[in-house]
Structures are given as structure tokens and as C-alpha cells.
Backbone as a chain_set.jsonl record, in Angstrom:
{"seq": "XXXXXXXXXXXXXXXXXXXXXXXXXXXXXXXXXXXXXXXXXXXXXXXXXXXXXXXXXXXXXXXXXXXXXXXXXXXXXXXXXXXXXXXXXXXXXXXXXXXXXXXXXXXXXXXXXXXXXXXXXX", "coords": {"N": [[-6.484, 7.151, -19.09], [-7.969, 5.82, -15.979], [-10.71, 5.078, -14.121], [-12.099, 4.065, -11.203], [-15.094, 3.222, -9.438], [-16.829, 4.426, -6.702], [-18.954, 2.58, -4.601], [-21.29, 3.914, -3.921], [-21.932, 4.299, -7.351], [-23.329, 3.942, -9.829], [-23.401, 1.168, -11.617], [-24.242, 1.583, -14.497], [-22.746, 3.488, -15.068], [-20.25, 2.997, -14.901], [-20.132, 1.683, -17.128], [-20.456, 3.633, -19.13], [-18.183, 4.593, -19.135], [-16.582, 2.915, -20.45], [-17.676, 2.511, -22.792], [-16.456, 4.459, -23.891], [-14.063, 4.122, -24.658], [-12.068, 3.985, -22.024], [-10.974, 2.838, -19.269], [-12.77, 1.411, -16.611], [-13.568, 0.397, -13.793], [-15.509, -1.302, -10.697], [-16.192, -0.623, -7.088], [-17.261, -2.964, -6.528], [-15.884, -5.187, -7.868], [-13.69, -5.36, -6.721], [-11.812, -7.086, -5.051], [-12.508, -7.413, -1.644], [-15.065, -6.384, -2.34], [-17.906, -4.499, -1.977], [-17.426, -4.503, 0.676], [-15.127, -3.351, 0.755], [-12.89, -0.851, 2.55], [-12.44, 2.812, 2.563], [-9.839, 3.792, 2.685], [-8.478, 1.332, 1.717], [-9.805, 1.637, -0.77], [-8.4, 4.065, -1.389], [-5.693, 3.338, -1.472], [-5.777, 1.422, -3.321], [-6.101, 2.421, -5.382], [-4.491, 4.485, -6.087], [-2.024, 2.898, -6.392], [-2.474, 1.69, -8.617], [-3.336, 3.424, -10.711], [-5.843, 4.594, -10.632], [-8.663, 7.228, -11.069], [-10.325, 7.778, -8.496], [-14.293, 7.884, -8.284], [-16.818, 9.357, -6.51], [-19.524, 9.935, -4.332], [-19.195, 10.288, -1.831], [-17.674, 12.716, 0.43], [-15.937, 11.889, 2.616], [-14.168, 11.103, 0.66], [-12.973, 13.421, -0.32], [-11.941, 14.921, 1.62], [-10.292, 13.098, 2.417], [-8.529, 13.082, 0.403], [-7.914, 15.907, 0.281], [-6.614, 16.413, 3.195], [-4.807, 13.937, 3.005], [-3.817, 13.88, 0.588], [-4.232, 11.443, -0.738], [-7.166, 9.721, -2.328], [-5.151, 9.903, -4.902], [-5.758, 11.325, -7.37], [-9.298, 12.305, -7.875], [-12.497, 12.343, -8.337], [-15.282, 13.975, -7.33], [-18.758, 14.116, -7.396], [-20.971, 16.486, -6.594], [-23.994, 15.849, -6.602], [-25.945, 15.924, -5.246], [-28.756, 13.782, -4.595], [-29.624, 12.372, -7.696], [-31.336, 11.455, -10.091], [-29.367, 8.38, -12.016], [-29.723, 8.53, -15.037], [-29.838, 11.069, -15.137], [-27.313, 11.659, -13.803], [-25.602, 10.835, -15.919], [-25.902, 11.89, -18.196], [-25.151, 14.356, -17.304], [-22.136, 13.629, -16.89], [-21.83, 12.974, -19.95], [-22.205, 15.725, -21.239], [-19.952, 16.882, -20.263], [-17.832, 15.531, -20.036], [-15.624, 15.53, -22.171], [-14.269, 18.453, -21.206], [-13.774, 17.515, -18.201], [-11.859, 15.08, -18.447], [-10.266, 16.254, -20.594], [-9.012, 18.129, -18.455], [-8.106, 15.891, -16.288], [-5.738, 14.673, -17.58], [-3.749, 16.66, -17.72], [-3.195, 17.752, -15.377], [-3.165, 16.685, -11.901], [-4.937, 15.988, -8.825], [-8.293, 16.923, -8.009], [-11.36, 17.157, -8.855], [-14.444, 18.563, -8.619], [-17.75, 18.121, -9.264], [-20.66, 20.384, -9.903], [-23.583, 21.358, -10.545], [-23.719, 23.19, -12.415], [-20.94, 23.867, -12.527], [-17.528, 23.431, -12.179], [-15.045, 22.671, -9.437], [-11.487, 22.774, -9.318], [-9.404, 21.428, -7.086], [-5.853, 21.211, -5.774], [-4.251, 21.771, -8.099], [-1.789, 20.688, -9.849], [0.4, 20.228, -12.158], [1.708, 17.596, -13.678]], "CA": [[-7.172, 7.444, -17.852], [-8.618, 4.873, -15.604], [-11.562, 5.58, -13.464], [-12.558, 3.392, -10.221], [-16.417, 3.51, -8.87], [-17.307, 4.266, -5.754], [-20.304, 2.001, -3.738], [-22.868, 4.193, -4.373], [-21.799, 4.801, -7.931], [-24.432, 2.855, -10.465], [-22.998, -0.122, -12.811], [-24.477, 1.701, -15.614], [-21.565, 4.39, -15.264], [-19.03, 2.126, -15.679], [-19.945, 1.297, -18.611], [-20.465, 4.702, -19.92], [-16.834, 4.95, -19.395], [-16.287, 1.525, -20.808], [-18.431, 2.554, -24.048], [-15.328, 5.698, -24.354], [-12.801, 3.67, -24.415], [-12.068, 4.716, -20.777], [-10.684, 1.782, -18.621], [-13.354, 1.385, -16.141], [-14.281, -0.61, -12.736], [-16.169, -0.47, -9.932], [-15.51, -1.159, -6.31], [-17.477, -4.39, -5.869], [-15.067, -5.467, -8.848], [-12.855, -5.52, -5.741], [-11.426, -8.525, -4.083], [-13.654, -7.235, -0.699], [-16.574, -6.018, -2.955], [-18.522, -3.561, -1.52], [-16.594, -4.028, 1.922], [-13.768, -2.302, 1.092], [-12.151, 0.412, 2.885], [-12.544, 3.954, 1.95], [-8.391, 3.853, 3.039], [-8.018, 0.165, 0.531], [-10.189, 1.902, -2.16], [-7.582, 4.95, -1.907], [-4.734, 2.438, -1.887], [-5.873, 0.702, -4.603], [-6.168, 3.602, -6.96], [-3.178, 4.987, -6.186], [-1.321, 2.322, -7.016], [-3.069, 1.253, -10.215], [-3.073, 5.048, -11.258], [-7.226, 5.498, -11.188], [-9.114, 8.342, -10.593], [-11.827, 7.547, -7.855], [-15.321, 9.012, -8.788], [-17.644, 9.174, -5.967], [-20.415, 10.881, -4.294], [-18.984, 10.129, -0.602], [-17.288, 13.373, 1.088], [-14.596, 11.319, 3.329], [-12.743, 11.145, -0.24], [-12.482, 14.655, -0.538], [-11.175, 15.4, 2.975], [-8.665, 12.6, 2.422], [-7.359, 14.012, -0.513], [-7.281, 17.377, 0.675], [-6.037, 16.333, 3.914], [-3.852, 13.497, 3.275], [-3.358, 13.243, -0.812], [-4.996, 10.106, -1.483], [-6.783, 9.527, -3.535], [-4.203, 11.353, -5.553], [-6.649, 11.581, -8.226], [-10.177, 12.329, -7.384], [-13.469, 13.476, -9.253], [-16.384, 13.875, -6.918], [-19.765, 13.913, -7.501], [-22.01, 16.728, -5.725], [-25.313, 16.574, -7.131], [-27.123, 15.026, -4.822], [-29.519, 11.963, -5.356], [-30.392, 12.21, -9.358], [-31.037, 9.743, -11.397], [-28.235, 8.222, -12.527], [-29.848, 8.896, -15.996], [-29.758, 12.694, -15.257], [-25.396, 11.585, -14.11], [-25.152, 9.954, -17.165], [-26.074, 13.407, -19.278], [-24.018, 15.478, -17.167], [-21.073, 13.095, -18.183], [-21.867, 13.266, -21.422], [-22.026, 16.746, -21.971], [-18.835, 17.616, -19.582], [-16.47, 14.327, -20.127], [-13.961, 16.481, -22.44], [-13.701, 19.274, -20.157], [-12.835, 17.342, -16.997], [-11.004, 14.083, -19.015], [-8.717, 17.049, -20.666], [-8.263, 17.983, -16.986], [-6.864, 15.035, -15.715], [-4.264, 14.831, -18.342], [-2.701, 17.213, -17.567], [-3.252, 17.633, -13.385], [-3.265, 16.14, -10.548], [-5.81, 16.445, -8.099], [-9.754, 16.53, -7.732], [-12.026, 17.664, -9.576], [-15.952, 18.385, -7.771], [-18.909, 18.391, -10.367], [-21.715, 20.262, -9.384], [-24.893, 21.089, -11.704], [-23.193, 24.329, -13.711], [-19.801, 24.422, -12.496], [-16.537, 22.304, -11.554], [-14.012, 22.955, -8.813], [-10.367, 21.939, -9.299], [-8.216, 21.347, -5.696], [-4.566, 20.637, -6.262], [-3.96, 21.966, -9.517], [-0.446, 20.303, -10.038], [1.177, 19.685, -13.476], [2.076, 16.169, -13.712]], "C": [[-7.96, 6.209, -17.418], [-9.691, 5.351, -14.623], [-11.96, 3.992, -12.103], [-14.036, 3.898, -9.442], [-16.598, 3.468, -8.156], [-18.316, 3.234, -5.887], [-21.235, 2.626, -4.471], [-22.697, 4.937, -6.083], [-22.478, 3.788, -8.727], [-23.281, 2.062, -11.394], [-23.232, 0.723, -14.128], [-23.139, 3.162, -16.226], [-20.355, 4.157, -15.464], [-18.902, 1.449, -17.167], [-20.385, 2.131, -19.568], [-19.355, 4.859, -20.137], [-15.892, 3.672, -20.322], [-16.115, 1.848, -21.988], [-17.067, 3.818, -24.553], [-14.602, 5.289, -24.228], [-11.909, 3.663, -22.836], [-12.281, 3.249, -20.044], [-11.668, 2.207, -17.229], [-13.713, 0.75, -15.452], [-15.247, -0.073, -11.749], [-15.838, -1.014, -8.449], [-16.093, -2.432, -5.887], [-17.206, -5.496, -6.911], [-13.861, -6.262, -7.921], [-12.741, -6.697, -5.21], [-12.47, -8.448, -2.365], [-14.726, -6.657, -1.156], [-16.761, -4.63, -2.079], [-18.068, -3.281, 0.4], [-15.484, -3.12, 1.966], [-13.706, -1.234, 1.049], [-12.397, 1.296, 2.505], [-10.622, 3.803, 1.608], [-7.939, 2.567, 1.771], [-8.1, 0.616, -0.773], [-8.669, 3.245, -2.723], [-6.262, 4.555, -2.37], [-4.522, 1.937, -3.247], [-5.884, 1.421, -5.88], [-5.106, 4.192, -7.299], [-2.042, 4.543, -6.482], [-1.238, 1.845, -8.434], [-2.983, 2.114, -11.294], [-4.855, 4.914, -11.735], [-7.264, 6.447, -10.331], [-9.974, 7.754, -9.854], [-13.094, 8.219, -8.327], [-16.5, 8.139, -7.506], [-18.933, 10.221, -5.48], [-20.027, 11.301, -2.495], [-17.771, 11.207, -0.448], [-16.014, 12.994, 1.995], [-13.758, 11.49, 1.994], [-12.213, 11.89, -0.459], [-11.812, 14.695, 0.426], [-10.419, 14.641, 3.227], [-7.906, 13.041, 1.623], [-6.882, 15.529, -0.009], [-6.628, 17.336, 1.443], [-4.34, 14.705, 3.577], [-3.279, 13.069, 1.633], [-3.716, 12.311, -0.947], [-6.742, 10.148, -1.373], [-5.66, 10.428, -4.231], [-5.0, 11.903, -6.521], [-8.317, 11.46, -7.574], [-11.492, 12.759, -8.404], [-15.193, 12.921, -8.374], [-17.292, 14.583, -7.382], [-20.267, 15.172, -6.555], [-23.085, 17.313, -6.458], [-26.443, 15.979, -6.395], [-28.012, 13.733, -5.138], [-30.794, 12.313, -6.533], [-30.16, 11.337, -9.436], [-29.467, 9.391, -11.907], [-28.338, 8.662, -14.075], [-29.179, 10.406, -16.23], [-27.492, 12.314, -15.359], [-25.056, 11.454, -15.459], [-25.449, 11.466, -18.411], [-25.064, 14.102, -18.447], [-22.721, 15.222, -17.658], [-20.843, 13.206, -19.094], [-21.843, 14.533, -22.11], [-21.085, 17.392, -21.101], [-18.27, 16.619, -19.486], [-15.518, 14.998, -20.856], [-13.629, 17.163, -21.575], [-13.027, 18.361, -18.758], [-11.738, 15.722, -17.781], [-9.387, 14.849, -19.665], [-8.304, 17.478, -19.222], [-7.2, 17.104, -16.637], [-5.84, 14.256, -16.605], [-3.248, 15.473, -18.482], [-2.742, 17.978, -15.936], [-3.544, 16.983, -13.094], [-4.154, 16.562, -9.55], [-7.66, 16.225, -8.079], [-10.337, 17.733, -8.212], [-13.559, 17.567, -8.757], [-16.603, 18.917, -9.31], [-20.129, 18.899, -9.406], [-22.935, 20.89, -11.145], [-24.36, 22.185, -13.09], [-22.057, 24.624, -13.423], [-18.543, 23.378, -12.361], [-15.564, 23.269, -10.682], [-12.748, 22.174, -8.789], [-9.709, 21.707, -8.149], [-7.093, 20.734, -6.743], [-4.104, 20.738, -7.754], [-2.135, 21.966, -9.798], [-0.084, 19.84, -11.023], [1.305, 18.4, -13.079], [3.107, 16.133, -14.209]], "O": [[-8.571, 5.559, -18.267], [-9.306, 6.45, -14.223], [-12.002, 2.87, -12.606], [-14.014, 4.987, -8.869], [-16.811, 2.278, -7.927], [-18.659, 2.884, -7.016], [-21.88, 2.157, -5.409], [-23.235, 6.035, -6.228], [-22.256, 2.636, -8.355], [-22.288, 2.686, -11.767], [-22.334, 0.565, -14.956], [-22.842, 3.563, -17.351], [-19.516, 4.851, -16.038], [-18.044, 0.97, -17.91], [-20.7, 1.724, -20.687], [-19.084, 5.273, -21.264], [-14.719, 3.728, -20.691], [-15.028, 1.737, -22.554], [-16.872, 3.902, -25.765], [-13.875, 5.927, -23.467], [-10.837, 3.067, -22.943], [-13.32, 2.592, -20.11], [-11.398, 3.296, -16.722], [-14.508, -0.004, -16.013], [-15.735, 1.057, -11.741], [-15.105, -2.001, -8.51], [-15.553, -3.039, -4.961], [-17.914, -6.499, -7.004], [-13.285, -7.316, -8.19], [-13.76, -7.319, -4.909], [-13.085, -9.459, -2.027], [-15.519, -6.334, -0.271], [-15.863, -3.909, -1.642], [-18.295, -2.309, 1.12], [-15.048, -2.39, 2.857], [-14.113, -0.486, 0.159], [-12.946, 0.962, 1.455], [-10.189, 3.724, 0.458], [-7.092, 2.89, 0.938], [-7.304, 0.421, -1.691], [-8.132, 3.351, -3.826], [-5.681, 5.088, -3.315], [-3.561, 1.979, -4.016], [-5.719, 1.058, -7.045], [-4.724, 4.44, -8.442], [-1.09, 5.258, -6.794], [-0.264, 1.669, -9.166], [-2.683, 1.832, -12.455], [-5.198, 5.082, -12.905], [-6.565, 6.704, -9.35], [-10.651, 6.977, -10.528], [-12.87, 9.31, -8.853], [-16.884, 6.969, -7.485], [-19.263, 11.176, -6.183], [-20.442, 12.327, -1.955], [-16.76, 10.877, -1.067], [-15.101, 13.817, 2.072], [-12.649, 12.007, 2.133], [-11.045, 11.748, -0.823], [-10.65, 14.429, 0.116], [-9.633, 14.919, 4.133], [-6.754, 13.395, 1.873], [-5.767, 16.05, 0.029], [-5.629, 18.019, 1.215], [-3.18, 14.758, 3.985], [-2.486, 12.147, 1.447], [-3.208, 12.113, -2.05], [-7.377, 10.575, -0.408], [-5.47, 11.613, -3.954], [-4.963, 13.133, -6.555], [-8.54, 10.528, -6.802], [-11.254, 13.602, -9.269], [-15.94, 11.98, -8.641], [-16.985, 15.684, -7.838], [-19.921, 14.899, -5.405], [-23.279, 18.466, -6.843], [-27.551, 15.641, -6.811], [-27.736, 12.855, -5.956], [-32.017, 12.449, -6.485], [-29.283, 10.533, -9.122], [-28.596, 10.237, -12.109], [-27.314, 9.128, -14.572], [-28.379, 10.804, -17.076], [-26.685, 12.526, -16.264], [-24.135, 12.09, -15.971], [-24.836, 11.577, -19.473], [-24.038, 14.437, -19.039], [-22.107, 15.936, -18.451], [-19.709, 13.541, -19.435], [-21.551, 14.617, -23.303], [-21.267, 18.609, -21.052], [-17.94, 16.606, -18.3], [-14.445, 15.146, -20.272], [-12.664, 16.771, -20.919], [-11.876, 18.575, -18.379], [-10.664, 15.618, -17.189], [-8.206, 14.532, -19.522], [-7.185, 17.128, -18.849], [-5.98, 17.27, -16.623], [-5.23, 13.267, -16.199], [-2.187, 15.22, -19.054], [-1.974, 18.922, -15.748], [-4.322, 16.289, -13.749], [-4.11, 17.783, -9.398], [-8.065, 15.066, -8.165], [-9.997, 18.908, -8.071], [-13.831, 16.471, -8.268], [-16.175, 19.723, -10.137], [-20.572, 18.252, -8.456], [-22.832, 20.717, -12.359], [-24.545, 22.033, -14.297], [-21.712, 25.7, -13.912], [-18.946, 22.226, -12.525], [-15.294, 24.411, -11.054], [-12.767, 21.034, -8.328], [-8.652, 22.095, -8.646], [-7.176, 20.151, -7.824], [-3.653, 19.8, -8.412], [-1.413, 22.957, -9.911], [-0.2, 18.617, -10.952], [0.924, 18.15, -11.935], [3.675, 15.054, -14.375]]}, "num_chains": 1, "name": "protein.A"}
């Protein structure tokens, strides 16, 4: 599994995924940094085979509406600490990591639950 970081997704989360073996960037990793595209970032993942992980809403309603990202795992918890992200990760990274091993699709985190869209075998 590879993971790609949204903009507003902290540095220190990439390298939570780093620290799990868990191939990990972020988008101002990117050849346009922090300029690029919502449409480049979906490009770029989709070709590479990451999952996006953001907190930004356009990614959902492209995937839902147009499949890309093909892989997705948004964020809605509003503006926590990244500390607080960084525990929810940690105590729900099996559950959604066995996810996307075996589907396709997007995954939403919120504080006690997850929603799957596109629940497609691979």
C-alpha cells in the first residue's frame, strides 16, 4: 500500500506511515509542490497506485463522481491536532489498511466510525 498526502495533511503523518513500513509521500514531494492540481494529484495516484488521504471534500465528489482518485481515504474530523490524527491512526490503521487490500474505493474516517463507498473486490 502506498499512501499520498494531501496539502493540508501534516509531514508528521507521513512519517507515521513511513515508521510502518507503509510507502509514504506527500504532495509538496511533488514536482509542483503544493501547487498541484486536485485533478494532477488524482492523476498521479492513480497511476502510481496510491491511496490519497486528505481532509479536502472535492476528493470525495471526484471519486464518487468521476472514480479518481480510485483509491481514497478521507479525513472528516475536523481541525484536531494532528497529534489527536496520529492516535486515531494508530488505533484504526489495521482495520482500514486490511480494507484496502482487498477493495477498491474510499474509505471516510470520522471520530467512532468509517464509511466505505465503492466496495469493489480488486
Amino acid at each position: 500500500m502506498k499512501i499520498l498526502c494531501d496539502v493540508h495533511i501534516a509531514f508528521r503523518i507521513v512519517r507515521f506511515f513511513q515508521k510502518k513500513g507503509i510507502e509514504a509521500i506527500h504532495v509538496n514531494e511533488l514536482p509542483d509542490s503544493y501547487f498541484t492540481t486536485d485533478k494532477a494529484i488524482c492523476e498521479f495516484a492513480d497511476k502510481h497506485g496510491y491511496v490519497v488521504l486528505t481532509k479536502d471534500a472535492d476528493f470525495l465528489d471526484s471519486h464518487l463522481l468521476q472514480s479518481s482518485p480510485l483509491r481514497l481515504l478521507k479525513v472528516n474530523l475536523g481541525n484536531i491536532p494532528t497529534s489527536r490524527l496520529l492516535d486515531i491512526f494508530e488505533n484504526n490503521w489495521p482495520i482500514v489498511h486490511e480494507l484496502f487490500k482487498t477493495t477498491k474505493g474510499c474509505i471516510e474516517i470520522y471520530e467512532s466510525k468509517f464509511i466505505l463507498h465503492n466496495d469493489s473486490p480488486e
